[in-house]
C-alpha positions in Angstrom: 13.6 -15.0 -11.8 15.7 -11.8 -11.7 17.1 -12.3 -14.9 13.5 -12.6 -16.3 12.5 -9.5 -14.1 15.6 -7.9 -16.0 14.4 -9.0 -19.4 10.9 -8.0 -18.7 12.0 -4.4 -18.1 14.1 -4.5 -21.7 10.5 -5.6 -23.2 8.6 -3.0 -21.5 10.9 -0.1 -21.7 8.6 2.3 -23.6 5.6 1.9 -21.5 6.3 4.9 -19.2 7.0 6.8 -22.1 9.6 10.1 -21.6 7.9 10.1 -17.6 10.3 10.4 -15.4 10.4 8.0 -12.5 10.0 9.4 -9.1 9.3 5.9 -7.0 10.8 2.0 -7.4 8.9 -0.6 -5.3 10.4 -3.9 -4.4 7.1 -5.1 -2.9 5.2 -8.7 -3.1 6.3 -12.0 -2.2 9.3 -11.0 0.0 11.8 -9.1 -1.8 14.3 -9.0 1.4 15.2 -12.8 0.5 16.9 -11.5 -2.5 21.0 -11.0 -2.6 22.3 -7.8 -2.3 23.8 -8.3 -5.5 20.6 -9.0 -7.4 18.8 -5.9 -5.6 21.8 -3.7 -7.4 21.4 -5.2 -10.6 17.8 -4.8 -10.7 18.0 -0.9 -9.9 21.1 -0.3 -12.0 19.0 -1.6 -14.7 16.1 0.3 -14.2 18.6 3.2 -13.7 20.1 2.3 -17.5 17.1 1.8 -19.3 14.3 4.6 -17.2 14.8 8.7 -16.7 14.9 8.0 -12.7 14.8 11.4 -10.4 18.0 11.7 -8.9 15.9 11.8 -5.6 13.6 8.8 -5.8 11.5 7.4 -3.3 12.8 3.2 -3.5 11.4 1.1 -1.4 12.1 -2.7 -0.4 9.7 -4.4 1.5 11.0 -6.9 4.3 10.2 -9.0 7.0 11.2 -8.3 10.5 12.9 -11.4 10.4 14.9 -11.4 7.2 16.4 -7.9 8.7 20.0 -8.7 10.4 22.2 -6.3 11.0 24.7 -7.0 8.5 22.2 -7.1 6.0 21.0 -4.0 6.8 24.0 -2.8 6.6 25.2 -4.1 2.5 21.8 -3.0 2.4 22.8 0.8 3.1 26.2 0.6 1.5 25.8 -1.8 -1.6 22.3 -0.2 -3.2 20.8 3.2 -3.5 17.3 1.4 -2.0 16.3 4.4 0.7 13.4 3.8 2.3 12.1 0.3 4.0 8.2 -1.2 4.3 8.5 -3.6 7.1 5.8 -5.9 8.2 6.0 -6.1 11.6 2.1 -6.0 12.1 2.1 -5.9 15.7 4.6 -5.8 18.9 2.6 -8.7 20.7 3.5 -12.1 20.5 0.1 -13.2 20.8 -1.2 -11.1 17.7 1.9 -12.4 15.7 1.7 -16.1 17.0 -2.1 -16.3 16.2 -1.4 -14.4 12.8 0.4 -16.9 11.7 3.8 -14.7 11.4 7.6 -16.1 11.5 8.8 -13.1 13.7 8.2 -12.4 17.1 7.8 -9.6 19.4 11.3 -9.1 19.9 12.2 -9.3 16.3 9.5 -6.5 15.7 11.4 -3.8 17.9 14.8 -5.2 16.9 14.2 -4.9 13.3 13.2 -0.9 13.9 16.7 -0.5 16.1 19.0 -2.1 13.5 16.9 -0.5 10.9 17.6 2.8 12.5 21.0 2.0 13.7 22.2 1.5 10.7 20.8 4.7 8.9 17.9 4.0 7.8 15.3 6.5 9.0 12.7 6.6 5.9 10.7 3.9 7.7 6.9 2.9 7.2 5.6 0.1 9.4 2.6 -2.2 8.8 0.2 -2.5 11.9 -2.9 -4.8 11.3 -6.4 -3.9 14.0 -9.1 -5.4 14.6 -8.3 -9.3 15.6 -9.5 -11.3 18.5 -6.3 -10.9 19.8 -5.7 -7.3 19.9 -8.2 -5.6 22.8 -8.0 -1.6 22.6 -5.2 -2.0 25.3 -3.2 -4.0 23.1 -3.8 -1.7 19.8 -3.5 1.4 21.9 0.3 -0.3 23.3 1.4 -1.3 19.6 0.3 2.1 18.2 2.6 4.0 21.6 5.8 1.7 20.5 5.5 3.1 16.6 5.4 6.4 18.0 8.3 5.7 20.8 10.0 5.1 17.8 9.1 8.3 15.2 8.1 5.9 12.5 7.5 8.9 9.8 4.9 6.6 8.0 2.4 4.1 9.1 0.1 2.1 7.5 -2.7 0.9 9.6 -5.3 -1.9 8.3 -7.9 -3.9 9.6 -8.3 -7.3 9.5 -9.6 -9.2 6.8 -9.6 -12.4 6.3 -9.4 -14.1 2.6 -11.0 -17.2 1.5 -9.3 -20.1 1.3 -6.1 -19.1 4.0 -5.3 -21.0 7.1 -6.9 -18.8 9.1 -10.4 -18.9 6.9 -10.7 -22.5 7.3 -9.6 -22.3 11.3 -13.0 -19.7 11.5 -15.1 -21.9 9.4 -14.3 -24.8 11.7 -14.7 -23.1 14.8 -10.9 -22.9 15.9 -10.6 -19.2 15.8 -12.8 -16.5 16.5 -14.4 -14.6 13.3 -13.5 -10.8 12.8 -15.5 -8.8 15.3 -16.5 -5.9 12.9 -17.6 -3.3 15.9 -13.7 -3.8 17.4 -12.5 -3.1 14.3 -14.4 0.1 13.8 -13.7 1.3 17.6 -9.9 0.7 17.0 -9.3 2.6 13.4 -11.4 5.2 15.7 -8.8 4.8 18.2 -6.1 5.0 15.6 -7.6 8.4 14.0 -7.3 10.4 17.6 -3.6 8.7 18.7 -1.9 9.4 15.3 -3.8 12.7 15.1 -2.3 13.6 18.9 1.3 12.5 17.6 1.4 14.5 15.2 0.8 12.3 11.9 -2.0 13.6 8.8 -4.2 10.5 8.0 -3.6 11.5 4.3 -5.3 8.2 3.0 -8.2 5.9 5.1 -5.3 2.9 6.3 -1.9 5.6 6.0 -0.7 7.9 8.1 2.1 10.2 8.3 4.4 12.6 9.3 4.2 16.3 7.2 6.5 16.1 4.4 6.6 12.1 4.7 3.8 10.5 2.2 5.1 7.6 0.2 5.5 8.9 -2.9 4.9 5.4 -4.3 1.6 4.6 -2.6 0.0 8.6 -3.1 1.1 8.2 -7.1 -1.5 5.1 -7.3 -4.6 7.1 -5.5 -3.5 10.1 -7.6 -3.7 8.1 -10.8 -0.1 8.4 -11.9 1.1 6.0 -14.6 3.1 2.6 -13.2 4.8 -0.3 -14.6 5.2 -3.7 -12.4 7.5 -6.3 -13.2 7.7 -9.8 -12.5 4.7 -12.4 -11.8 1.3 -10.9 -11.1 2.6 -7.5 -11.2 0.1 -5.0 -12.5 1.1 -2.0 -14.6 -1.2 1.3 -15.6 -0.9 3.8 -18.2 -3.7 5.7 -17.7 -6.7 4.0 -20.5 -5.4 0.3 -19.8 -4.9 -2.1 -16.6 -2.1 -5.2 -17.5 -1.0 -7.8 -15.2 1.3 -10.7 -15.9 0.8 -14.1 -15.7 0.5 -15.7 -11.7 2.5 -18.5 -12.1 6.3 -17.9 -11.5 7.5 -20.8 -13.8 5.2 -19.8 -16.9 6.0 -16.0 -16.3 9.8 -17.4 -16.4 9.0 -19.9 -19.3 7.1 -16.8 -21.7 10.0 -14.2 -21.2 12.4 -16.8 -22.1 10.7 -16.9 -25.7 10.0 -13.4 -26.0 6.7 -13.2 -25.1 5.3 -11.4 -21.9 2.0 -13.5 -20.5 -0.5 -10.7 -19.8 -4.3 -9.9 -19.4 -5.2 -6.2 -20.3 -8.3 -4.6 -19.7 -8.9 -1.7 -21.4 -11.1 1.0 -18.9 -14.1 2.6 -20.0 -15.1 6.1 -19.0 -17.3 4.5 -16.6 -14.3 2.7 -15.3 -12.3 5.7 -14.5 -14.5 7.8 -13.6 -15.9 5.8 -10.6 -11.8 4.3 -10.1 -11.1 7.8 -9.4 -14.1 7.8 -7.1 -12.9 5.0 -5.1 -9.2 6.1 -4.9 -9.6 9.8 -4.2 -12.3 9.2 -1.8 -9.6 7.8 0.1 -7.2 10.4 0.3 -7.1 14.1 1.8 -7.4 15.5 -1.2 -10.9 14.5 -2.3 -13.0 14.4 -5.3 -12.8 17.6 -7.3 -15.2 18.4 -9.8 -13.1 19.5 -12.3 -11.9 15.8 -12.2 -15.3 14.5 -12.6 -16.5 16.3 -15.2 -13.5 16.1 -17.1 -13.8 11.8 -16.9 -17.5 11.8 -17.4 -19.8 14.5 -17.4 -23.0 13.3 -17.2 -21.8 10.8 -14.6 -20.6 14.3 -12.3 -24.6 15.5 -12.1 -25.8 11.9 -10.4 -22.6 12.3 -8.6 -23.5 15.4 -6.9 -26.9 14.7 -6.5 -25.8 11.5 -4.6 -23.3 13.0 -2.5 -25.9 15.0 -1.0 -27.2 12.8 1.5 -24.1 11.8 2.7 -22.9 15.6 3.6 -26.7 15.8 4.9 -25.6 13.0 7.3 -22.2 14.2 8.5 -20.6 12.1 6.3 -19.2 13.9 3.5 -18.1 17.7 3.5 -17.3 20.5 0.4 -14.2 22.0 1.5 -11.4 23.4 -1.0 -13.5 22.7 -4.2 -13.2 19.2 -3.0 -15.8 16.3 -1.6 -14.0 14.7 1.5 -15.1 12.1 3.7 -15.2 13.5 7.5 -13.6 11.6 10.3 -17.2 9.3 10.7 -17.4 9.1 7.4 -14.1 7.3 7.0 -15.5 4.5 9.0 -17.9 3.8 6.3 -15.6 4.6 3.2 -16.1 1.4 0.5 -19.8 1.6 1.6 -20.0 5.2 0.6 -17.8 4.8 -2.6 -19.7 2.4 -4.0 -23.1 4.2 -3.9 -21.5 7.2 -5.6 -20.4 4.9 -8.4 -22.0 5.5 -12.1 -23.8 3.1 -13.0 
């Protein structure tokens, strides 16, 4: 596999252009199972064959309990990876027993300790709201121990649950209790007024962080920056087109071994963008700016602002800065108001 990912990168070396690269992501699947040695040759690589910014943002996702101490520490001292994304998703052992998680409550702390311990304080965290488990006691506890801690970076989501998991059929069949969707909205509530108190800017609706500490990698996605992803399913963006390789590890292995990269491209129609950028930006701190709209679609910017109107009417939706932003309500309600702002 990571000599294919390594290949892959060879084929795809002029899709970025001259950009220079600012962030490297080792996220899906579960990157901290890889060797040391094959997370160096990967970014040495990338490092040969990319203009990478002497001070880039890279990332390795892991799981509290792939993250020993001495791994941390070859980690630190073998690769120039700077920054962790770690999954703990709550400090409760019920939460992470009825998630379905390998790690446990004392793993989740652990992980942060070592983590620290061991130099690494460009931390972001994964916290999950919302399930039966989790009453506004328990979120309220879990969301205290991040701060306890001064995770820079959190990001926050509610539970969803996808079709066709274990946990979908254990709903369907009565097992487990379905996602209460009041809860839900009461804790990202709860969420908004804690990190707002500790002193975190809820710079995108599920992310939250320190001043100064936005992942560069995540922000570059709502801001429409260009991105190439390697490796099976990976998706990759230049700006008019959307490419993802092929699912399936042994055919994604199998093409790049004859030369050929298995990909689906969609190419993105003003339309597209226009209400992508609607759906990203509405997200973030910064907004929708006009300038933006008009300068994707311009027709699609007058229903645009005629539509938005009801929504700032409501409370939902406010001008500030040349820019359309959702208010704190009307984050509770984001896809919903999204959508019905999309061009048709």
């Amino acid at each position: 596999m990571v000599d294919a990912i390594l290949k892959e990168m060879d084929m795809s070396q002029k899709y970025l252009g001259d950009q220079k690269v600012h962030s490297i992501y080792f996220g899906g699947g579960t990157p901290s199972l890889l060797p040391i040695q094959d997370i160096t040759r990967i970014l040495e690589h990338a490092q040969s064959l990319f203009s990478v910014a002497h001070d880039a943002e890279i990332t390795l996702e892991s799981n509290p309990d792939d993250m020993s101490h001495v791994w941390l520490t070859d980690l630190k001292q073998y690769t120039s990876v700077n920054r962790l994304s770690i999954g703990v998703q709550s400090f409760q052992n019920e939460d992470l027993v009825w998630m379905n998680r390998a790690h446990n409550a004392v793993h989740a702390q652990q992980c942060l300790e070592d983590a620290l311990s061991t130099g690494f304080d460009n931390l972001t965290i994964d916290l999950i709201y919302g399930s039966p488990t989790t009453p506004d006691e328990v979120w309220e506890k879990n969301l205290s121990i991040a701060f306890d801690y001064k995770i820079p970076h959190l990001s926050c989501y509610a539970l969803t649950i996808e079709e066709g998991t274990a946990l979908d059929h254990f709903v369907k069949k009565g097992t487990s209790l379905p996602v209460d969707e009041e809860r839900s909205a009461r804790q990202l509530e709860i969420l908004m007024d804690y990190t707002e108190k500790a002193g975190y800017e809820q710079y995108e609706i599920s992310n939250f962080a320190y001043p100064g500490r936005h992942a560069r990698h995540n922000s570059n996605y709502w801001l429409g920056e260009h991105y190439l992803g390697l490796g099976p399913s990976a998706h990759s963006f230049n700006g008019k087109t959307r490419q993802w390789n092929v699912a399936n590890n042994a055919k994604y292995i199998a093409g790049i071994q004859t030369g050929k990269l298995l990909t689906e491209l969609e190419v993105l129609s003003a339309r597209d963008r226009f209400n992508e950028y609607i759906m990203t930006m509405l997200r973030t701190h910064w907004g929708v700016k006009i300038a933006d709209l008009e300068r994707l679609h311009p027709e699609g910017t007058k229903t645009f602002e005629k539509d938005v109107s009801k929504y700032m009417l409501q409370g939902l939706v406010e001008y500030t800065n040349n820019s359309y932003l959702l208010t704190k309500s009307g984050r509770l309600f984001a896809d919903r108001i999204a959508m019905e702002l999309f061009m048709n």
